[in-house]
CHARMM internal coordinates of N, CA and C (Angstrom, degrees):
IC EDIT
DIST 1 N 1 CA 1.4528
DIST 1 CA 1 C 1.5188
ANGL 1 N 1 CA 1 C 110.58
DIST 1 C 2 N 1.5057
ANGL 1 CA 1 C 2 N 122.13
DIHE 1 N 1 CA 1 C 2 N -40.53
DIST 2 N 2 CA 1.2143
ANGL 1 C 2 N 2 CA 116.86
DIHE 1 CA 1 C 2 N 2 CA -176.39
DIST 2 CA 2 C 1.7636
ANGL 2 N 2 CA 2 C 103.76
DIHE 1 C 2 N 2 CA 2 C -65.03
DIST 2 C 3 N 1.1222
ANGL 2 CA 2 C 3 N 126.24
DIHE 2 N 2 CA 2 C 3 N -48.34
DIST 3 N 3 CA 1.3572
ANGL 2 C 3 N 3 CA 128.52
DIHE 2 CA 2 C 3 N 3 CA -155.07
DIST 3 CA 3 C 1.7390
ANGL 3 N 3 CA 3 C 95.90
DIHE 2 C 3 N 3 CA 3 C -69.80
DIST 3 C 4 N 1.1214
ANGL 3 CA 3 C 4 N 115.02
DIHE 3 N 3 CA 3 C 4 N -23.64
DIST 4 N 4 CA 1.9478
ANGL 3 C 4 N 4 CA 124.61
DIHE 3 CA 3 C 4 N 4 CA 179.49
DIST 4 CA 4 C 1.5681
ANGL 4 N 4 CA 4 C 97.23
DIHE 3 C 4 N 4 CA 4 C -57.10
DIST 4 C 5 N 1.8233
ANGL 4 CA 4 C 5 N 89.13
DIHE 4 N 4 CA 4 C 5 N -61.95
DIST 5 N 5 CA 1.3165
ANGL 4 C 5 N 5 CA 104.57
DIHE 4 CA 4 C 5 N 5 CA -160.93
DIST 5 CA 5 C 2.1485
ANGL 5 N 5 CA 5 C 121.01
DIHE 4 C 5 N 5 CA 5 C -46.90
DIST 5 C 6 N 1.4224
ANGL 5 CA 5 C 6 N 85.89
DIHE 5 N 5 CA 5 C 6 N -38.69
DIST 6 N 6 CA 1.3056
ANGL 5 C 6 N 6 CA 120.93
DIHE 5 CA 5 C 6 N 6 CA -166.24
DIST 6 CA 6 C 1.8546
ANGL 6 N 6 CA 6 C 90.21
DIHE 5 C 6 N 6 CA 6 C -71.34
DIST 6 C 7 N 1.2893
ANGL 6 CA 6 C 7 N 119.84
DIHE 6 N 6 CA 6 C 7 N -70.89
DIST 7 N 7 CA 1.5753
ANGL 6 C 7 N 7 CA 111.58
DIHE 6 CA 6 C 7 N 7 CA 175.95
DIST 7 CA 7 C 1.0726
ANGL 7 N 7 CA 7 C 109.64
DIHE 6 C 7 N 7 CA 7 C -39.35
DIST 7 C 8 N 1.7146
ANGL 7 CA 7 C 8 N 126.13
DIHE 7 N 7 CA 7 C 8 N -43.34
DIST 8 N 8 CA 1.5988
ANGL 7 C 8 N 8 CA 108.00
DIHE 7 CA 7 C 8 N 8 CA -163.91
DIST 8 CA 8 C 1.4549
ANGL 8 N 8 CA 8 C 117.20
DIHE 7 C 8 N 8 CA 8 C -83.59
DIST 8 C 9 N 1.3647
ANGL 8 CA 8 C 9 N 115.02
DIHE 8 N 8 CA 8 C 9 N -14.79
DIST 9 N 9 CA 1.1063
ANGL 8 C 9 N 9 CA 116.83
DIHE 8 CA 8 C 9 N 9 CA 161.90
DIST 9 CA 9 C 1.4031
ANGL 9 N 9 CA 9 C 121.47
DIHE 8 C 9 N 9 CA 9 C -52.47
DIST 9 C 10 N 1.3163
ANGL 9 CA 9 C 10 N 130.88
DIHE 9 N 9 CA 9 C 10 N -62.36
DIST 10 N 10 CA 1.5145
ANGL 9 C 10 N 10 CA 140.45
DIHE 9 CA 9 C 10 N 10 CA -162.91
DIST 10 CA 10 C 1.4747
ANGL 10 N 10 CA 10 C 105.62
DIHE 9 C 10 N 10 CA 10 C -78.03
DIST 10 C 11 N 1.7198
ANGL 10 CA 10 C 11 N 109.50
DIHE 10 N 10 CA 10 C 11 N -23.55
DIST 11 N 11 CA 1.5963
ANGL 10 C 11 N 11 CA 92.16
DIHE 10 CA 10 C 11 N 11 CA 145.45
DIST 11 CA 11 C 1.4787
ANGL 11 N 11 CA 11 C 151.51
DIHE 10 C 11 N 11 CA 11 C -67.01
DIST 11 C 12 N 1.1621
ANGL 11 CA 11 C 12 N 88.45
DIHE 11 N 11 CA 11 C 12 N -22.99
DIST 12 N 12 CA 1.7765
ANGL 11 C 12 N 12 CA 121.94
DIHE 11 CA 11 C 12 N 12 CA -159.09
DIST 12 CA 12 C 2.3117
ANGL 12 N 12 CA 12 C 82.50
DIHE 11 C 12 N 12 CA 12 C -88.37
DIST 12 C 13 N 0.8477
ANGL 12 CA 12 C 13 N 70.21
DIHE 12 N 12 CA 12 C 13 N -66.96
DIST 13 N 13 CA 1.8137
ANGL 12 C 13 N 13 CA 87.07
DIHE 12 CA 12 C 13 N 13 CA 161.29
DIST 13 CA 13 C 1.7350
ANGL 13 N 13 CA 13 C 111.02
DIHE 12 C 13 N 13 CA 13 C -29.81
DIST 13 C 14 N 0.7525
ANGL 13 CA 13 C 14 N 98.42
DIHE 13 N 13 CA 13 C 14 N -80.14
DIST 14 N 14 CA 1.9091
ANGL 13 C 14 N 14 CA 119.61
DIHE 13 CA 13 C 14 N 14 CA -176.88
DIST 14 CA 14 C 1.9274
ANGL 14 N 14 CA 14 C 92.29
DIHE 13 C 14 N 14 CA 14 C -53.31
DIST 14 C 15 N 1.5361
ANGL 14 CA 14 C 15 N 118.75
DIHE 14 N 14 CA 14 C 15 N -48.48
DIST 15 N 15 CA 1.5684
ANGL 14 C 15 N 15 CA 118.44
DIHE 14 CA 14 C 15 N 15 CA -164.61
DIST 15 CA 15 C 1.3668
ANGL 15 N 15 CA 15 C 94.66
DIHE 14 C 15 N 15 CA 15 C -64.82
DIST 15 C 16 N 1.1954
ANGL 15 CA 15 C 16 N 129.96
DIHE 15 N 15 CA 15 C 16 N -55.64
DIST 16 N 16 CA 1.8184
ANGL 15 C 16 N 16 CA 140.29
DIHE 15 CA 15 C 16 N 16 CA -161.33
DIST 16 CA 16 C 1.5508
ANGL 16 N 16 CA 16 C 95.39
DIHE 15 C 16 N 16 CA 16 C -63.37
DIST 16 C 17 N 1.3801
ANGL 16 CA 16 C 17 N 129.99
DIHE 16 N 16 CA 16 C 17 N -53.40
DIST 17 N 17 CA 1.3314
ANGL 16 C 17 N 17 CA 110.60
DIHE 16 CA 16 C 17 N 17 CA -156.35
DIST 17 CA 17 C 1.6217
ANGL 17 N 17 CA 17 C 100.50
DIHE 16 C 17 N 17 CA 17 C -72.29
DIST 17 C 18 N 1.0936
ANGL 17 CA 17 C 18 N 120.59
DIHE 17 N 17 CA 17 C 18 N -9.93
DIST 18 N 18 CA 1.5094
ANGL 17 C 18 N 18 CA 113.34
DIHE 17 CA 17 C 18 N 18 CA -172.44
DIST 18 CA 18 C 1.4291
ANGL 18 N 18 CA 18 C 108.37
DIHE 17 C 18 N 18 CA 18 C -139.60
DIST 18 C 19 N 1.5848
ANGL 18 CA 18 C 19 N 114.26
DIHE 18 N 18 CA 18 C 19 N 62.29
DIST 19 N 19 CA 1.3783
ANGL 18 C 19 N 19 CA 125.42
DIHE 18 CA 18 C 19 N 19 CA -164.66
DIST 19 CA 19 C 1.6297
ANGL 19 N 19 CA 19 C 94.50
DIHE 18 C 19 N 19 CA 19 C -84.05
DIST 19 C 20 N 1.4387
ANGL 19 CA 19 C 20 N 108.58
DIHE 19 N 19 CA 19 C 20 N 136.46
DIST 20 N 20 CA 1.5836
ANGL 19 C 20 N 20 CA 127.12
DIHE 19 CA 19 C 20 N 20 CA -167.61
DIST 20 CA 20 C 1.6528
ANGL 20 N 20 CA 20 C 103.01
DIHE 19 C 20 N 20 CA 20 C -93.77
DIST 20 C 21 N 1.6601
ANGL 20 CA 20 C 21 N 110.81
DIHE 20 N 20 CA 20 C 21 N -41.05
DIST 21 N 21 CA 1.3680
ANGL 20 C 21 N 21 CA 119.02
DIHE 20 CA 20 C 21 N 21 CA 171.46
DIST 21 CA 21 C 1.9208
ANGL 21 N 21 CA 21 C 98.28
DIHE 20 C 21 N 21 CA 21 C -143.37
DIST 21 C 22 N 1.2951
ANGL 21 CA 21 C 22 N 88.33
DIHE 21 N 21 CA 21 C 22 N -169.68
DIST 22 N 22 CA 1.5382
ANGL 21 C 22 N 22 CA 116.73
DIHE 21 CA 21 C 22 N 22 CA 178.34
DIST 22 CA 22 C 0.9406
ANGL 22 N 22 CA 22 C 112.61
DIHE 21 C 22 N 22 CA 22 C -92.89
DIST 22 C 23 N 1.5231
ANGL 22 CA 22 C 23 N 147.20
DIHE 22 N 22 CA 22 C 23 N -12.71
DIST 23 N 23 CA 1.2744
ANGL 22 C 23 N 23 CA 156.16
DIHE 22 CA 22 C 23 N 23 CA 155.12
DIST 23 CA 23 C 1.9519
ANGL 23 N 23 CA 23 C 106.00
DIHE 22 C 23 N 23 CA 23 C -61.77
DIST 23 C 24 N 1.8119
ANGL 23 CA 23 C 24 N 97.85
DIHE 23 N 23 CA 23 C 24 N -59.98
DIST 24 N 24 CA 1.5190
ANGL 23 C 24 N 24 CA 74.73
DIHE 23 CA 23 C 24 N 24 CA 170.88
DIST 24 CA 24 C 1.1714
ANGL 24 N 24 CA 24 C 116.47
DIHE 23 C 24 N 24 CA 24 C -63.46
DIST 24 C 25 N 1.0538
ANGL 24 CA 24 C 25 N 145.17
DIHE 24 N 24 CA 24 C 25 N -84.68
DIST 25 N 25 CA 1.7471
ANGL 24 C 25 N 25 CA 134.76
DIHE 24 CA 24 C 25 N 25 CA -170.01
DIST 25 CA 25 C 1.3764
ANGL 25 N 25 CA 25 C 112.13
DIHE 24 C 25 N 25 CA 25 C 3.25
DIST 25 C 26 N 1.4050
ANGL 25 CA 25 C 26 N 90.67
DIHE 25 N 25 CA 25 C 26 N -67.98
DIST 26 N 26 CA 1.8934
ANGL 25 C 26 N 26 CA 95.21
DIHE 25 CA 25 C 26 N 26 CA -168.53
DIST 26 CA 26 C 1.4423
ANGL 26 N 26 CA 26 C 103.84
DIHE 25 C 26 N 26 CA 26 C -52.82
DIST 26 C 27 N 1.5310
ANGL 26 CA 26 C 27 N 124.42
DIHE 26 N 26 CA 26 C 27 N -41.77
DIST 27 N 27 CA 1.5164
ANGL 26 C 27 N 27 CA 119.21
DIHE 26 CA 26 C 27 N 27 CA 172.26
DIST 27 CA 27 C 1.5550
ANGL 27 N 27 CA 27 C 127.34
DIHE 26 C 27 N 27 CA 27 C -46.35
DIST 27 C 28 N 0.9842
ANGL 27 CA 27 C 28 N 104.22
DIHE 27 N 27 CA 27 C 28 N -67.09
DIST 28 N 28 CA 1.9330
ANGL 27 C 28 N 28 CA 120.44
DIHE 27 CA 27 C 28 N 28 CA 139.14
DIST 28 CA 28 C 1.0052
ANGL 28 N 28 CA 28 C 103.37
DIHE 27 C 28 N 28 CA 28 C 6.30
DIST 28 C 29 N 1.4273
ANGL 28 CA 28 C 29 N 119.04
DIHE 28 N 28 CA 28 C 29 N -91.89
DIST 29 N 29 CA 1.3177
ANGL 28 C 29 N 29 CA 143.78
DIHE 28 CA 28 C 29 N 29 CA -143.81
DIST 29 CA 29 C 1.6894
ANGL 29 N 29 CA 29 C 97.47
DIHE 28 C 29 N 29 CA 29 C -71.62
DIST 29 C 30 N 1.3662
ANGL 29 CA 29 C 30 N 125.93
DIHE 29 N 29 CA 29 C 30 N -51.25
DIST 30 N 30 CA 1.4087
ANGL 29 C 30 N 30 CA 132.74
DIHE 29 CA 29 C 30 N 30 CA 164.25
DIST 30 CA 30 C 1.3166
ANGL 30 N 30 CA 30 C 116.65
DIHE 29 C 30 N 30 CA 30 C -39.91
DIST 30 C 31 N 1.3557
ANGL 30 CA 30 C 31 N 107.85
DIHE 30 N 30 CA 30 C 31 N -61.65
DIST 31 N 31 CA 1.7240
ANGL 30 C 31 N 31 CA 101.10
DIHE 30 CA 30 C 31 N 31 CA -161.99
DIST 31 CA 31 C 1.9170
ANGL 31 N 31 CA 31 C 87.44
DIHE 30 C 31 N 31 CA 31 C -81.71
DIST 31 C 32 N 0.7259
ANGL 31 CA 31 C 32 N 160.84
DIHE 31 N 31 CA 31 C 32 N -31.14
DIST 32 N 32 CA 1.5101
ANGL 31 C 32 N 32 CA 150.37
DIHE 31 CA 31 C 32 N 32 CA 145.53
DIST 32 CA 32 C 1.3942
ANGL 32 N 32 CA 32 C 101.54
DIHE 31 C 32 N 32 CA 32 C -28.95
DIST 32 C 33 N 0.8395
ANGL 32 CA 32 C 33 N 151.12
DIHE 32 N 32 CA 32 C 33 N -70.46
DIST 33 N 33 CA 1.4607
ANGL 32 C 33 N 33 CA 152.02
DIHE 32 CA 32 C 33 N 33 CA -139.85
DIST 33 CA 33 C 1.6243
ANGL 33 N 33 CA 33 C 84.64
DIHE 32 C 33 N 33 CA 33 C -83.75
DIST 33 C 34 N 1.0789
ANGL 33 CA 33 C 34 N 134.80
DIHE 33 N 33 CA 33 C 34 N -62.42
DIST 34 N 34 CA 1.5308
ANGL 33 C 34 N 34 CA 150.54
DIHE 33 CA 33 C 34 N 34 CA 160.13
DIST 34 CA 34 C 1.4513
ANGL 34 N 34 CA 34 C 104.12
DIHE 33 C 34 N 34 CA 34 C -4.78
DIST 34 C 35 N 1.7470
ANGL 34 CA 34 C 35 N 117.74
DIHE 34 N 34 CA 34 C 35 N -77.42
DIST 35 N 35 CA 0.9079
ANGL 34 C 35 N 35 CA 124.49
DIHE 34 CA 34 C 35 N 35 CA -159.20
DIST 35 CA 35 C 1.7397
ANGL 35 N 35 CA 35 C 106.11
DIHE 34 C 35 N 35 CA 35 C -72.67
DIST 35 C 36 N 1.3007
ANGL 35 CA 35 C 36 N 108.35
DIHE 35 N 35 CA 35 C 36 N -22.99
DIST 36 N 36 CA 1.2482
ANGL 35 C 36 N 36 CA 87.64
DIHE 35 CA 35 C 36 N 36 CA -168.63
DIST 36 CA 36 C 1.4498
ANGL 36 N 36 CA 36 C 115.23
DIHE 35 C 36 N 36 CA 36 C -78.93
DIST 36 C 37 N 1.3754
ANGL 36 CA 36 C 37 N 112.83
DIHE 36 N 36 CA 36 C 37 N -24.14
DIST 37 N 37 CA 1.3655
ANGL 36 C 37 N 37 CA 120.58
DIHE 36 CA 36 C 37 N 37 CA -174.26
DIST 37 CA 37 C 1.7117
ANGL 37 N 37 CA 37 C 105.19
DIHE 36 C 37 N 37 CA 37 C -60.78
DIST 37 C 38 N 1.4360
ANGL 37 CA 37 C 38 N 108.99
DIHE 37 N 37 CA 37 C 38 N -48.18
DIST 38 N 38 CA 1.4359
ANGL 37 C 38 N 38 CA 126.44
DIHE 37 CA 37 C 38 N 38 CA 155.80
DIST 38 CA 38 C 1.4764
ANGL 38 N 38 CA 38 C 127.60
DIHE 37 C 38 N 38 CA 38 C -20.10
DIST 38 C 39 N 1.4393
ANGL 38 CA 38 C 39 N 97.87
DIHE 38 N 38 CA 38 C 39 N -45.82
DIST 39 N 39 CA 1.5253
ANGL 38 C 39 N 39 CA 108.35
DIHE 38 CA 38 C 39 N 39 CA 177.54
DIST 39 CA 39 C 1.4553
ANGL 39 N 39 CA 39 C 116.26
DIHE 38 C 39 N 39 CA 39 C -91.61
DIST 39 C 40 N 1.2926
ANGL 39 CA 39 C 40 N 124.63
DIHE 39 N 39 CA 39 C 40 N -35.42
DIST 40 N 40 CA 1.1380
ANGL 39 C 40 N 40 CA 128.02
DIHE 39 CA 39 C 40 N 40 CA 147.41
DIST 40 CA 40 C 1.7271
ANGL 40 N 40 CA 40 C 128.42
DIHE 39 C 40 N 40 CA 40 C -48.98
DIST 40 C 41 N 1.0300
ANGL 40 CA 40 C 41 N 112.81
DIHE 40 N 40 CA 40 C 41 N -22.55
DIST 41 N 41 CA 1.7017
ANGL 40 C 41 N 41 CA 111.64
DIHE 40 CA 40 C 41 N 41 CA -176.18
DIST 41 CA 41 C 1.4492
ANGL 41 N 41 CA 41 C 97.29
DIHE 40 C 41 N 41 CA 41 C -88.19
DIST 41 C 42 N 1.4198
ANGL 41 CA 41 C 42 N 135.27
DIHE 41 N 41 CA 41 C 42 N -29.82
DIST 42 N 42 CA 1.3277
ANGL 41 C 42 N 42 CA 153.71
DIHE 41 CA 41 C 42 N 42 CA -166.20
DIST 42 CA 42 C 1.6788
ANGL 42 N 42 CA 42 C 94.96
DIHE 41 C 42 N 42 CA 42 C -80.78
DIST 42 C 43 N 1.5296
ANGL 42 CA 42 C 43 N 124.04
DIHE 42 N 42 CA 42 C 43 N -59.89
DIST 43 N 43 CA 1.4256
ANGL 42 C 43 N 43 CA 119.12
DIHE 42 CA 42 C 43 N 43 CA 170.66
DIST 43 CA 43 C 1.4753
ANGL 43 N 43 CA 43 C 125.20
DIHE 42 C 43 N 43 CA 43 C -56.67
DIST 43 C 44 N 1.1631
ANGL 43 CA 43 C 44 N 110.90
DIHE 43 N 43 CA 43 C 44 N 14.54
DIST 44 N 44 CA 1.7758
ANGL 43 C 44 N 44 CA 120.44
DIHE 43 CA 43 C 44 N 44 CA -149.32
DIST 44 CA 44 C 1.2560
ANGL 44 N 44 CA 44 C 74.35
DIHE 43 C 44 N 44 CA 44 C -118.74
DIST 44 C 45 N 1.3463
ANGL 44 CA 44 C 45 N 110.78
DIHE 44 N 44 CA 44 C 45 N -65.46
DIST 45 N 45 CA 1.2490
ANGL 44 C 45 N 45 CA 126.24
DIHE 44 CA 44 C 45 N 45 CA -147.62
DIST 45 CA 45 C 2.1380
ANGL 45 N 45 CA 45 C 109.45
DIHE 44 C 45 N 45 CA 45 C -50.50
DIST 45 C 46 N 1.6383
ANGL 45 CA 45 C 46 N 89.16
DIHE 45 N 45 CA 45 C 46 N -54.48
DIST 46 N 46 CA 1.5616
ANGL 45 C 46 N 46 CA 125.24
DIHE 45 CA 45 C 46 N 46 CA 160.40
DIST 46 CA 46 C 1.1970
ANGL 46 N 46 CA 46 C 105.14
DIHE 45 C 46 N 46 CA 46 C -9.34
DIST 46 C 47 N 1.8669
ANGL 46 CA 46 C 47 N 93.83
DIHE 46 N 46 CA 46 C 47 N -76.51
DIST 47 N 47 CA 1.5965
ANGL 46 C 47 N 47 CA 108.26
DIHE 46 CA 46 C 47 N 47 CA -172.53
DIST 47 CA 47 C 0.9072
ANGL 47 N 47 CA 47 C 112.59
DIHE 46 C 47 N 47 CA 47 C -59.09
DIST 47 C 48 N 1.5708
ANGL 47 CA 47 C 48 N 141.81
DIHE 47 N 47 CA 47 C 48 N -60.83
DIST 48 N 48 CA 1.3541
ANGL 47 C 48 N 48 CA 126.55
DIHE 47 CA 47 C 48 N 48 CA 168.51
DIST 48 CA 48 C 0.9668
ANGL 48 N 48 CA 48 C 138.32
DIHE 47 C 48 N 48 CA 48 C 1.45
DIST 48 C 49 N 1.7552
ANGL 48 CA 48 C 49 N 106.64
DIHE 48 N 48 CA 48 C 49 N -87.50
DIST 49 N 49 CA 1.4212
ANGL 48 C 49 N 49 CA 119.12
DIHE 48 CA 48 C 49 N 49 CA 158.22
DIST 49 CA 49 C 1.2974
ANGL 49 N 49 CA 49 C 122.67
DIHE 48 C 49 N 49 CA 49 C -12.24
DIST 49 C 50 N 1.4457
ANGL 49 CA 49 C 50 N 100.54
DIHE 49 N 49 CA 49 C 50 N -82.84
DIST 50 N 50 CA 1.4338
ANGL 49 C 50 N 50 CA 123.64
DIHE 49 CA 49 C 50 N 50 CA 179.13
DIST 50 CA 50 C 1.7940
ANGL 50 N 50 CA 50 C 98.69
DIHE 49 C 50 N 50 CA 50 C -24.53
DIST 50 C 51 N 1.0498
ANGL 50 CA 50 C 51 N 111.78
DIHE 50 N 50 CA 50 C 51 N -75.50
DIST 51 N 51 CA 1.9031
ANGL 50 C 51 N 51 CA 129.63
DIHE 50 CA 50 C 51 N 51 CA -157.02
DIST 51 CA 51 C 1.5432
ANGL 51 N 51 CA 51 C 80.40
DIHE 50 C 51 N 51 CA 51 C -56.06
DIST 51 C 52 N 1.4019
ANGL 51 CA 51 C 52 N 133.02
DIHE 51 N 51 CA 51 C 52 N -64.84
DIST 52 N 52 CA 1.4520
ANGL 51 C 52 N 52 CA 124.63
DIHE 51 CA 51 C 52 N 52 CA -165.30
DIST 52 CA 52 C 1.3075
ANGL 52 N 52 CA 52 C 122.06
DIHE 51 C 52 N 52 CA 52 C -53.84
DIST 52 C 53 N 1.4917
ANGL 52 CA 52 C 53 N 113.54
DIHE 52 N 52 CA 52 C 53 N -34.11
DIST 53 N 53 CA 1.9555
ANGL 52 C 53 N 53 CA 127.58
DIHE 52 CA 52 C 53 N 53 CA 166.46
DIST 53 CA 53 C 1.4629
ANGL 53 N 53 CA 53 C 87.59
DIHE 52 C 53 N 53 CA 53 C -49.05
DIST 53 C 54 N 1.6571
ANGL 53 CA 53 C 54 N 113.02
DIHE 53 N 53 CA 53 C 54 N -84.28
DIST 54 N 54 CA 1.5157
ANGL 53 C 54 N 54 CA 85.82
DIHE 53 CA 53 C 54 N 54 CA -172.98
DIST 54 CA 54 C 1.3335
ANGL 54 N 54 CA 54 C 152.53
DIHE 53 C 54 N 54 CA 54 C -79.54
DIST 54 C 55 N 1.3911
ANGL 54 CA 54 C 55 N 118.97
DIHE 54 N 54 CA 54 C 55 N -12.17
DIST 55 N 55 CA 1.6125
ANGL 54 C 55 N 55 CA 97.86
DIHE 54 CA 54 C 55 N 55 CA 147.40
DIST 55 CA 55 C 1.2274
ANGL 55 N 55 CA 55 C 126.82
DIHE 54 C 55 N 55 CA 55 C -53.99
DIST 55 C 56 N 1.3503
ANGL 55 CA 55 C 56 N 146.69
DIHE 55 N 55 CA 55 C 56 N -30.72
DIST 56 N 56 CA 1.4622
ANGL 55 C 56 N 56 CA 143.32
DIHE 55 CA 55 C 56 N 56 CA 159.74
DIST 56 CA 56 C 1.2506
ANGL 56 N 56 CA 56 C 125.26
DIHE 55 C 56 N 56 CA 56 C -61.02
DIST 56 C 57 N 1.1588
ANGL 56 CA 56 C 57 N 132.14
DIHE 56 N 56 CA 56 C 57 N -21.35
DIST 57 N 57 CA 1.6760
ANGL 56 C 57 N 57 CA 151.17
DIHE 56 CA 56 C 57 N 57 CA -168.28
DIST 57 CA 57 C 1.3296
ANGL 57 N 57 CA 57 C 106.35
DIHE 56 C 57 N 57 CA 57 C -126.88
DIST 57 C 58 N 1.3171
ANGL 57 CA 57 C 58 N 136.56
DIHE 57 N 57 CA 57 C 58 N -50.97
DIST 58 N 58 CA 1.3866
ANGL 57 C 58 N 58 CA 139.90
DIHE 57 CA 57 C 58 N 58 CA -152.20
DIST 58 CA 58 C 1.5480
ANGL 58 N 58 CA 58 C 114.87
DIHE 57 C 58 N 58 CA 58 C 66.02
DIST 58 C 59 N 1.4438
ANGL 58 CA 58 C 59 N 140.65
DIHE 58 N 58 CA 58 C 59 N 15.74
DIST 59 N 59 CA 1.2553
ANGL 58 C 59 N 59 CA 174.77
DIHE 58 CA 58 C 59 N 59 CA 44.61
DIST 59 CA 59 C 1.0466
ANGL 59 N 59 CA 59 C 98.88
DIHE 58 C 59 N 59 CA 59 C 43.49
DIST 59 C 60 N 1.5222
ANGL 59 CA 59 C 60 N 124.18
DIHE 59 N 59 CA 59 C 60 N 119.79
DIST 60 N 60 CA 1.8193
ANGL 59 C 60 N 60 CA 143.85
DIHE 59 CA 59 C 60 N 60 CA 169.41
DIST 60 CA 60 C 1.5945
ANGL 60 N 60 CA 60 C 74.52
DIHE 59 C 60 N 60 CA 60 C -118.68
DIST 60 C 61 N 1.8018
ANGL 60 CA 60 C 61 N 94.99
DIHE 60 N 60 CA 60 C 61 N 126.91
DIST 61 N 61 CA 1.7299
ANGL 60 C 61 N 61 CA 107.59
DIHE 60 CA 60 C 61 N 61 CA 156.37
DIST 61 CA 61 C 2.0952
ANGL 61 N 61 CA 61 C 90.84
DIHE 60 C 61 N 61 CA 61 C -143.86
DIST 61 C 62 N 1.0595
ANGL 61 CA 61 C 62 N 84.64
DIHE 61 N 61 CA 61 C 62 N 166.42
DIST 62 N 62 CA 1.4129
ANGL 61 C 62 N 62 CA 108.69
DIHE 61 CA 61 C 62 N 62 CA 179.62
DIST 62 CA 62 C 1.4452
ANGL 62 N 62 CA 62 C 126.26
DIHE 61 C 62 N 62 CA 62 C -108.77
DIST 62 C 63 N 0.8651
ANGL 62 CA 62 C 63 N 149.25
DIHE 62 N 62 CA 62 C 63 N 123.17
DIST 63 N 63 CA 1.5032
ANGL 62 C 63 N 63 CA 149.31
DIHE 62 CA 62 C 63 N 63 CA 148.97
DIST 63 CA 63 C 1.1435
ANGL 63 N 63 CA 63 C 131.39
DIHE 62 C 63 N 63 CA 63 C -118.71
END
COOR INIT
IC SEED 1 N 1 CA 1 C
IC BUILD
């Protein structure tokens, strides 16, 4: 998720410095706002896991 996150940035990046209209921007600004929530549901997700290894194992691992 980070490495997604990280491409869509430097696109979103590349669109803003050379915004054609005001419509793109605001698009920009969406799929940014997008991804991050994105990356966050993915760290959620993480934790989960994680907490479910250990109630089933009694085993804390990380990823």
């Amino acid at each position: 998720a980070d490495n997604m996150y990280e491409g869509i940035y430097n696109e979103l990046t590349q669109m803003l410095t050379d915004p054609g209209d005001l419509q793109r921007v605001r698009q920009a600004i969406r799929f940014h706002m997008i991804a991050r929530f994105l990356e966050r549901i993915a760290d959620h997700a993480t934790n989960i896991g994680e907490e479910t290894i250990l109630l089933y194992t009694g085993k804390r691992v990380k990823y």
